[in-house]
MIVOPA-232607 format. One record per residue (C-alpha): x, y, z; residue in one letter. Coordinates in pm, 1 decimal. Example, Ala and Ser with C-alpha at 12.3 -4.5 7.8 and 13.67 -1.06 7.14 Angstrom:
1230.0:-450.0:780.0:a
1367.0:-106.0:714.0:s
This chain:
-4787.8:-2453.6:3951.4:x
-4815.6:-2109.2:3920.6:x
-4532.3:-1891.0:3696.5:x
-4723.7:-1505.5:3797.0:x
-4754.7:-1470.1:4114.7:x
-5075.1:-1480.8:4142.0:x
-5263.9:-1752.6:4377.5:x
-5650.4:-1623.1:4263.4:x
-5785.0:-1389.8:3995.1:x
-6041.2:-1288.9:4274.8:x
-5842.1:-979.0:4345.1:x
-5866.5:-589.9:4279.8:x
-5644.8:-586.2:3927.5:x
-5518.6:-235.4:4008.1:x
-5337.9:-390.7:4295.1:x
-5147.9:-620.9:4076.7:x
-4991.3:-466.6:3836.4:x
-4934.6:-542.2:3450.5:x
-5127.1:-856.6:3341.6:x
-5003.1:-874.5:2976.0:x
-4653.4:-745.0:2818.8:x
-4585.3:-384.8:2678.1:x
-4883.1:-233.3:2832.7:x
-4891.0:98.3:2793.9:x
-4761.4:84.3:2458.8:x
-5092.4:74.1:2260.9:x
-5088.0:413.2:2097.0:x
-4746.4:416.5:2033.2:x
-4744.8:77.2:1831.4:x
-5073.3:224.3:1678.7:x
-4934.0:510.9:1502.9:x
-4642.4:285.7:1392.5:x
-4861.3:39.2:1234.6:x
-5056.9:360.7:1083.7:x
-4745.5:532.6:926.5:x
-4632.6:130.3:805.0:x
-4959.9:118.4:643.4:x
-4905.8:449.1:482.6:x
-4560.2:411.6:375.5:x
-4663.5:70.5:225.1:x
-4935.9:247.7:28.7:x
-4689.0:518.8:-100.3:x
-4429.8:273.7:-162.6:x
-4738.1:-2.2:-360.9:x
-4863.2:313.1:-597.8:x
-4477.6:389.9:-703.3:x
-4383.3:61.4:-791.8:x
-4748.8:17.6:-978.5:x
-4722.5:379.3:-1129.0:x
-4364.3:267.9:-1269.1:x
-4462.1:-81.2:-1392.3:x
-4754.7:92.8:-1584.2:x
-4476.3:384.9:-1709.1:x
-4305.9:87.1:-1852.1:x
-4538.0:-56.6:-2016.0:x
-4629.8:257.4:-2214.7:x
-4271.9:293.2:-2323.1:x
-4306.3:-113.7:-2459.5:x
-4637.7:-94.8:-2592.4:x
-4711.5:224.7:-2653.3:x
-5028.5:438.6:-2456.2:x
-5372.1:369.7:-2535.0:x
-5464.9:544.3:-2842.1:x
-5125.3:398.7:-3083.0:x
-5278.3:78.7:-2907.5:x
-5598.3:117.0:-3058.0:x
-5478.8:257.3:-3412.1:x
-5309.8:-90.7:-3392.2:x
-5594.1:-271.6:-3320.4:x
-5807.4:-98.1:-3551.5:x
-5533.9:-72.5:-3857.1:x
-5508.7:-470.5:-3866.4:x
């Protein structure tokens, strides 16, 4: 049974066409995987950046931290 159209793969492939789906499309689904990947960076160091903020305003920074430590 064949679903493509094609009886033998002994052919010239320019003659037949598009083999897989989307081609052409390779540099434009590139540079949106590259600005996804950037814009998850950005959006991974905010969230971090904020979850360390608040743990400064809980705990204090490093050095009342340490006077703690070294006070006990």
């Amino acid at each position: 049974m064949n679903t493509t159209g094609i009886s033998s793969w002994a052919v010239d492939l320019a003659d037949v066409g598009a083999i897989y789906p989307f081609q052409g499309l390779e540099l434009i689904l590139l540079i949106i995987a590259l600005i996804f990947w950037i814009w998850w960076h950005i959006v991974t160091f905010r969230m971090e950046f904020d979850r360390q903020d608040e743990k400064i305003r809980k705990y204090g920074n490093s050095e009342q931290i340490t006077q703690a430590i070294e006070n006990d």
